[in-house]
C-alpha positions in Angstrom: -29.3 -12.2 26.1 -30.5 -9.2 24.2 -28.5 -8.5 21.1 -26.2 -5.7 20.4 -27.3 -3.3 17.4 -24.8 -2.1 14.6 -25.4 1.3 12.5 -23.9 1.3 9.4 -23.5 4.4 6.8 -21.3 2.8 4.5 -23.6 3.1 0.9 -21.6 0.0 -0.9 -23.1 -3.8 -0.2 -19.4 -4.9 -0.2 -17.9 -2.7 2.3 -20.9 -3.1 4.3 -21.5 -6.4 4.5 -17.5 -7.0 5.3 -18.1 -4.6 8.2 -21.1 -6.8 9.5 -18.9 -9.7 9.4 -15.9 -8.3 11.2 -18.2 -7.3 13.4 -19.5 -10.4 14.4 -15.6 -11.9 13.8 -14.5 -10.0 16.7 -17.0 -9.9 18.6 -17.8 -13.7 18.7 -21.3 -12.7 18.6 -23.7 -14.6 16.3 -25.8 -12.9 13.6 -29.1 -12.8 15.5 -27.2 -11.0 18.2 -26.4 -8.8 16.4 -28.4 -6.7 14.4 -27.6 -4.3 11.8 -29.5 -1.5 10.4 -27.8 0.7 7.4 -29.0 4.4 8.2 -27.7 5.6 4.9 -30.5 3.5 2.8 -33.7 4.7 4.9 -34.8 6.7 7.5 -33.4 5.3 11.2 -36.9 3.4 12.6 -37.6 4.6 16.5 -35.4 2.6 18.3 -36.3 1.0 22.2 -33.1 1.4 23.7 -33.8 -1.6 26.5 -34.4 -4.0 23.2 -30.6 -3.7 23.2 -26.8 -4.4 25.7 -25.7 -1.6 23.5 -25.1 -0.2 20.4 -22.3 -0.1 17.7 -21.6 2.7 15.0 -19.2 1.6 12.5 -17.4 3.8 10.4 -17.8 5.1 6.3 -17.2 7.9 4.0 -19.1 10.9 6.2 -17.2 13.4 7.3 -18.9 15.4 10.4 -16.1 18.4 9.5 -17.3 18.9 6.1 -19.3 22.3 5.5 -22.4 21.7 5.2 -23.6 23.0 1.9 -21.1 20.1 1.1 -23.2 17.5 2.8 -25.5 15.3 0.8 -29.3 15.1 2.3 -28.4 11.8 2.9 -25.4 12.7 5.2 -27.9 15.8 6.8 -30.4 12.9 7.7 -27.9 10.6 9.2 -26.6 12.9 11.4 -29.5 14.3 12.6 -30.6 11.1 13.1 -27.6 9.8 15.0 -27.8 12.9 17.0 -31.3 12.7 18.2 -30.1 8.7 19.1 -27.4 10.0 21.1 -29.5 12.8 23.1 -31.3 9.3 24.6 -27.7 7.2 24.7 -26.0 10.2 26.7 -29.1 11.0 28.8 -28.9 7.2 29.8 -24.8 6.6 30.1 -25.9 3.6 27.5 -23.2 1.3 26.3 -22.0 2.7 22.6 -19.2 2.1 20.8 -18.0 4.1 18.1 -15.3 3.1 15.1 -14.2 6.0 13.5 -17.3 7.9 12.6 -17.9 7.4 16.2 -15.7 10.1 16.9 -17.1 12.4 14.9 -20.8 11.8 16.1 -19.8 11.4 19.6 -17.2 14.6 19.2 -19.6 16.4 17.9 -22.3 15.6 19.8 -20.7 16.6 23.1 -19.0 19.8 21.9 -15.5 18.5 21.0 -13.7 20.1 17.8 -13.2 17.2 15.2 -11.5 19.1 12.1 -8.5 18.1 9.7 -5.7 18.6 11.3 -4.8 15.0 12.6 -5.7 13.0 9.4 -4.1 10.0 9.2 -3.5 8.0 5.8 -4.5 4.4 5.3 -2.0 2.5 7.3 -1.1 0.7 11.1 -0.1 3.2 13.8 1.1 2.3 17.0 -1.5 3.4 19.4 -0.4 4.1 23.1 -3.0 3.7 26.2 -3.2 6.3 28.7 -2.8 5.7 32.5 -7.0 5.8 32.3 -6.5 3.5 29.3 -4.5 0.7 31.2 -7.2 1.1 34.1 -10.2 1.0 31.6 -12.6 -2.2 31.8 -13.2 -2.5 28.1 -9.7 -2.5 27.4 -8.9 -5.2 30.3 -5.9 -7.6 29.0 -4.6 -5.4 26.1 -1.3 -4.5 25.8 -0.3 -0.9 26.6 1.0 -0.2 22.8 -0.8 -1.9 19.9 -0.7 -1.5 16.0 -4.6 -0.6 14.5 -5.2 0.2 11.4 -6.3 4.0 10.5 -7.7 5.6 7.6 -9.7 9.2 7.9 -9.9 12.4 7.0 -10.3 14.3 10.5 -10.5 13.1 13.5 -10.7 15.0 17.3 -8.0 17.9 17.7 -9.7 19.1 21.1 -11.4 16.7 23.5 -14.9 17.1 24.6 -15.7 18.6 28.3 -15.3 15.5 30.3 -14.4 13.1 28.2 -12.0 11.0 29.6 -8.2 10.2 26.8 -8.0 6.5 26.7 -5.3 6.5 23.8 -3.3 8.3 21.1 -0.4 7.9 18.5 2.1 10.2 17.8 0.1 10.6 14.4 -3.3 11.8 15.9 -3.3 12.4 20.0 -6.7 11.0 20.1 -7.2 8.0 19.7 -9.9 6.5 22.1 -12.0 8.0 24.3 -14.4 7.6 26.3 -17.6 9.8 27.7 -19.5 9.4 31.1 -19.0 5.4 32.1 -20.4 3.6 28.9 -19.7 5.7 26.0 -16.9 5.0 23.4 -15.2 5.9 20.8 -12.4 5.2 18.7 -10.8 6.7 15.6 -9.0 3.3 14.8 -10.7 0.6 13.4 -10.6 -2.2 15.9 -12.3 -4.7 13.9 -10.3 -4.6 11.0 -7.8 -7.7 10.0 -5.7 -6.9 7.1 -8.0 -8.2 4.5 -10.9 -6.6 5.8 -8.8 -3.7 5.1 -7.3 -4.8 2.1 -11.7 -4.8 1.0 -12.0 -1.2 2.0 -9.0 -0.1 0.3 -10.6 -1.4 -3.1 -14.2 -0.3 -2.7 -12.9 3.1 -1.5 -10.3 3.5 -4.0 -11.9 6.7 -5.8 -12.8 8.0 -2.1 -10.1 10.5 -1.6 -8.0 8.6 0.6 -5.3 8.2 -1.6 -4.3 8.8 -5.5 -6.4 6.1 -7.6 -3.0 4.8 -9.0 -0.9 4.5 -6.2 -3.8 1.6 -5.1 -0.6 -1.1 -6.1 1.5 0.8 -3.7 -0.7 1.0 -1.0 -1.6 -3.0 -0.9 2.6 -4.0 -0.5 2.9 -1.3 2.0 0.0 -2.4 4.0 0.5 -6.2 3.3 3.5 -6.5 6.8 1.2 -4.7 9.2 0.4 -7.4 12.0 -2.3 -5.7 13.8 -4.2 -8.4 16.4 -4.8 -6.6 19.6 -7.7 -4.4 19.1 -10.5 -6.8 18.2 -10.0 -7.5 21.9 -11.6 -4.5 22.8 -14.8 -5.2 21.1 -15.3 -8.7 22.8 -14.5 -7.3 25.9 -17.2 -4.8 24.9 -19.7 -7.4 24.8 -18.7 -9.6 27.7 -19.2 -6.3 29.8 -22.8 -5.2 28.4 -23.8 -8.7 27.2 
């Protein structure tokens, strides 16, 4: 079995390396199938895309809506990176998978409009499948309404050419989605379990997500949630590209 490949941008060991864990949590995957490369601490290395089933993007502080004198050259390097990857991953109909920041790249990359307007604070929405979304293979066996847990500062307001709605919330209309046969992206975080989250929320605390001192607040108001459906995704994911 080849192994599946994770890109992270998140700069912080903790947050990263809880991300790699859920990762593999989820997935069922063990750590040699799985390899992870963090683009934020070097240059991306030329990648053989038939070394890998597919290819995972995980989410992290960049915004792709941010102007760009704005950007850090870190962030400039990353996405230009990310994009040149997914000129190849398109090209191909490759299997990707995108949390969060997948929108953006993917978005972006194939000329959707990710902006502000549907942020969503750190917390579990009820996300809704789509018709397209109940018929999907990657989401075989999940129920048609699930709770994820959400966190960003834009998302998608205008779906790409083609791109196919796979679910939304009442919160933010798009939620998953999916490009040619292969291609995914969600603005959820499926692999996140509450303390996963609960990690995020104290490494990200000065991030802008929420006021510093309301931190308290925000754990008891997340500590009910009872998200466990969309980890399913990812497996099924993996069975399907595997």
């Amino acid at each position: 079995m080849r192994p599946f490949l994770l890109l992270s941008t998140r700069a912080e060991d903790l947050a990263a390396d809880e991300e790699y864990a859920a990762f593999l949590r989820v997935t069922g995957l063990p750590p040699e199938l799985l390899r992870r490369i963090r683009v934020e601490a070097a240059p991306l290395p030329p990648l053989v895309l038939d070394d890998y089933a597919g290819i995972f993007v995980g989410g992290g502080p960049f915004n792709s809506s941010d102007p760009p004198l704005e950007k850090s050259p870190v962030q400039h390097r990353v996405e230009h990176e990310l994009s040149a990857l997914l000129d190849e991953v398109v090209a191909r109909d490759f299997p990707f998978f995108g949390a969060c920041y997948g929108v953006g790249t993917l978005g972006v990359h194939q000329g959707g409009v990710i902006d502000r307007t549907y942020a969503e604070p750190i917390s579990a929405v009820r996300v809704r499948l789509t018709e397209d979304g109940l018929a999907d293979p990657v989401l075989a066996g999940m129920a048609a309404e699930f709770d994820a847990f959400v966190g960003h500062k834009e998302a998608c307001s205008v779906l790409p050419p083609g791109a196919v709605l796979l679910a939304g919330a009442a919160s933010c209309p798009v939620q998953m989605f999916r490009v040619k046969q292969n291609l995914y992206a969600t603005q959820f975080h499926p692999e996140l379990d509450l303390p996963g989250l609960l990690t995020r929320v104290r490494v990200y605390q000065n991030a802008g997500y929420f006021p510093p001192a309301e931190l308290d607040d925000l754990i008891a108001s997340l500590a009910p949630a009872v998200v466990t459906e969309p980890g399913r995704m990812l497996a099924n994911f993996v069975a399907r590209y595997g």
